[in-house]
C-alpha positions in Angstrom: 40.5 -7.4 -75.9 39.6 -4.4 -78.2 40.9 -2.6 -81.4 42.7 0.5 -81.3 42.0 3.0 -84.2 42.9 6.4 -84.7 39.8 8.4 -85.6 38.8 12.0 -85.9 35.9 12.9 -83.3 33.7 15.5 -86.0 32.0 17.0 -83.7 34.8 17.8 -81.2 37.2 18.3 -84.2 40.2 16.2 -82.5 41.8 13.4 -83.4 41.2 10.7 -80.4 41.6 7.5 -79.7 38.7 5.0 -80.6 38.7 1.4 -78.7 36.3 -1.3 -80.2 35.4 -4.9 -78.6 36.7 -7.6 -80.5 34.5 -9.7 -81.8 35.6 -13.0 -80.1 35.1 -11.2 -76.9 31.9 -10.0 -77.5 29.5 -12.7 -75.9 31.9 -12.7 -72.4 29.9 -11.0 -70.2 33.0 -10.7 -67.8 34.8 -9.2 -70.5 32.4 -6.7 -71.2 32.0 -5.8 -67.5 35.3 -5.5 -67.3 35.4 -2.9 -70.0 33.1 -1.1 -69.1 34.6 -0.5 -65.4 37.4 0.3 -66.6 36.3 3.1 -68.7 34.4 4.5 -65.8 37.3 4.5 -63.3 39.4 5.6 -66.1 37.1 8.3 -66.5 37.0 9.5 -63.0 41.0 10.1 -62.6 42.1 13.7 -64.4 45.6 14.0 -64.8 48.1 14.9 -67.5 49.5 11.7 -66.5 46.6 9.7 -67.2 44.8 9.2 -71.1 41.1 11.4 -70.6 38.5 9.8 -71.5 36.0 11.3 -73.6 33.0 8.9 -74.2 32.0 5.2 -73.3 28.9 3.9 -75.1 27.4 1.0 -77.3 25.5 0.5 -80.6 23.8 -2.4 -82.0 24.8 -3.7 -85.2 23.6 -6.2 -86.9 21.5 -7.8 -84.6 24.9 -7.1 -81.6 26.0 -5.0 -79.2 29.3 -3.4 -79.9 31.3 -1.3 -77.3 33.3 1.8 -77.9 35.7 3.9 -75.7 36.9 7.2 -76.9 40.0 8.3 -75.3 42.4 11.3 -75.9 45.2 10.2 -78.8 48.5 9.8 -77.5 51.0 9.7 -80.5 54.4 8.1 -80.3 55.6 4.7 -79.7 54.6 2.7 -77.1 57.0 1.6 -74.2 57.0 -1.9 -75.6 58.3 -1.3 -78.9 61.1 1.2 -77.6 62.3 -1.4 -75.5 61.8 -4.3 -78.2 63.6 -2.1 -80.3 66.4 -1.3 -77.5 65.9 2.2 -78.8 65.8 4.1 -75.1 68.6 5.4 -73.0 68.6 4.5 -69.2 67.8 8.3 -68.6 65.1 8.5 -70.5 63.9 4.6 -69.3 64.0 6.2 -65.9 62.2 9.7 -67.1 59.2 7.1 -68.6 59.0 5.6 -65.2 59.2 8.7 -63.0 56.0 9.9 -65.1 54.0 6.6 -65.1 54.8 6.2 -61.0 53.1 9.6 -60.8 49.9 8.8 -62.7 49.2 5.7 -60.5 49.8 7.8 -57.8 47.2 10.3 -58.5 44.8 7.3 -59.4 45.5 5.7 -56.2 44.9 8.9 -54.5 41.2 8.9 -56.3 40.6 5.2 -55.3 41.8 3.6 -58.6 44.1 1.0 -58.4 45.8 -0.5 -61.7 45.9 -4.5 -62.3 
């Protein structure tokens, strides 16, 4: 649904997290929507657990709307690769979980629930 890049937010001096629409999801409306809500619940939930977001907003270019989410940069792998890569112990498997349980549980205590 969107690009990932790591970017440096000037102003704010930080390296973050920029999310940009791609362009063959542009012109769904639901898709956009979706977006969009998600950013703003996202937003709403402040937890360690949880990636902040900083900023949600759109530009025209070019004669189109583009969407942008700035989020807090999270370096590392992602879980996918580790396991892909069968490069995690059980223990630490089990650590990753024990820390994702505990973010949904703090969004689900602020009305958020993750599909």
């Amino acid at each position: 649904m969107a690009w990932v890049f790591k970017a440096v937010h000037e102003e704010m001096n930080r390296t973050v997290a920029l999310k940009m629409i791609r362009p063959e999801v542009r012109d769904d409306a639901k898709a956009l929507e979706r977006f969009e809500y998600t950013a703003k619940l996202q937003a709403r939930i402040k937890h360690p657990n949880i990636v902040f977001v900083y900023d949600f907003f759109k530009e025209e270019f070019s004669g189109a709307t583009r969407h942008f989410l700035i989020e807090e940069f999270v370096d590392g792998s992602s879980l996918d690769d580790l396991i892909r890569k069968k490069n995690i112990s059980a223990e630490k498997a089990l650590q990753i979980c024990r820390e994702v349980l505990i973010g949904l549980e703090a969004a689900h205590k602020q009305g958020v629930v993750h599909r």
